[in-house]
C-alpha positions as CSV (number, residue, x, y, z in Angstrom):
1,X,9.4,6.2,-23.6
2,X,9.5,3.1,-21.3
3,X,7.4,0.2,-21.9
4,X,4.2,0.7,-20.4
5,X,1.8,-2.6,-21.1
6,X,0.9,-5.4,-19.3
7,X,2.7,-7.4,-18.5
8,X,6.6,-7.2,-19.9
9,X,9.5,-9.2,-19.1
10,X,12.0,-7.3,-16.3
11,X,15.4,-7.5,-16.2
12,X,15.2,-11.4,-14.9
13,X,12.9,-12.4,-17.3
14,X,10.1,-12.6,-15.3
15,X,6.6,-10.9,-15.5
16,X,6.7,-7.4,-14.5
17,X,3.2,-5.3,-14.0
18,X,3.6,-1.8,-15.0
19,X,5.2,0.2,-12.2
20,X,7.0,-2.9,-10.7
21,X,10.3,-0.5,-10.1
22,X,8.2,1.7,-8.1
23,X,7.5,-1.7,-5.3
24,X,11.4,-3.4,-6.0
25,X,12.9,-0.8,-3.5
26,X,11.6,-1.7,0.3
27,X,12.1,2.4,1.2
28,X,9.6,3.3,-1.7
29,X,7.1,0.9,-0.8
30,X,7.3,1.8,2.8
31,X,6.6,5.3,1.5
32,X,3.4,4.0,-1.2
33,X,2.2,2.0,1.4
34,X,1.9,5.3,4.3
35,X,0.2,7.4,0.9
36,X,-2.3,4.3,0.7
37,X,-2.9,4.4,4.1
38,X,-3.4,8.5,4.6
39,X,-5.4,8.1,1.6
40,X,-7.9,5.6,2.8
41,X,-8.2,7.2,6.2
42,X,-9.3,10.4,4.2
43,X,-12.0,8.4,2.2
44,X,-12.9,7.2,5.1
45,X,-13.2,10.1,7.4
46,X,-15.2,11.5,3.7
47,X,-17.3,8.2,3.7
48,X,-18.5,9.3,7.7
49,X,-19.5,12.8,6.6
50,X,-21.3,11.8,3.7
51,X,-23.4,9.5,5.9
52,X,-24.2,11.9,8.8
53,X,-25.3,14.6,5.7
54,X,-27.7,12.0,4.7
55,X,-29.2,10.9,7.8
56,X,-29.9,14.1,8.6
């Protein structure tokens, strides 16, 4: 099992949050950033309904 706490030393020594390998590669944070993105345009189209419901 990898180490999961917060923080841990990577491979250079430095402090390394836990998913750090998930951002090191620019393709996969490309790809987490778009998610983030459709995600908060969901919530946000959700957010829009929720208010029309309760002004109504």
């Amino acid at each position: 099992m990898p180490k999961t706490e917060y923080p841990w030393p990577d491979q250079h020594g430095t402090q390394a949050p836990a998913g750090a390998h998930q951002f090191a590669d620019p393709q996969r944070l490309s790809e987490w950033a778009i998610a983030a993105r459709r995600i908060s345009a969901e919530i946000a189209k959700l957010v829009v309904a929720v208010r029309r419901v309760s002004v109504e």
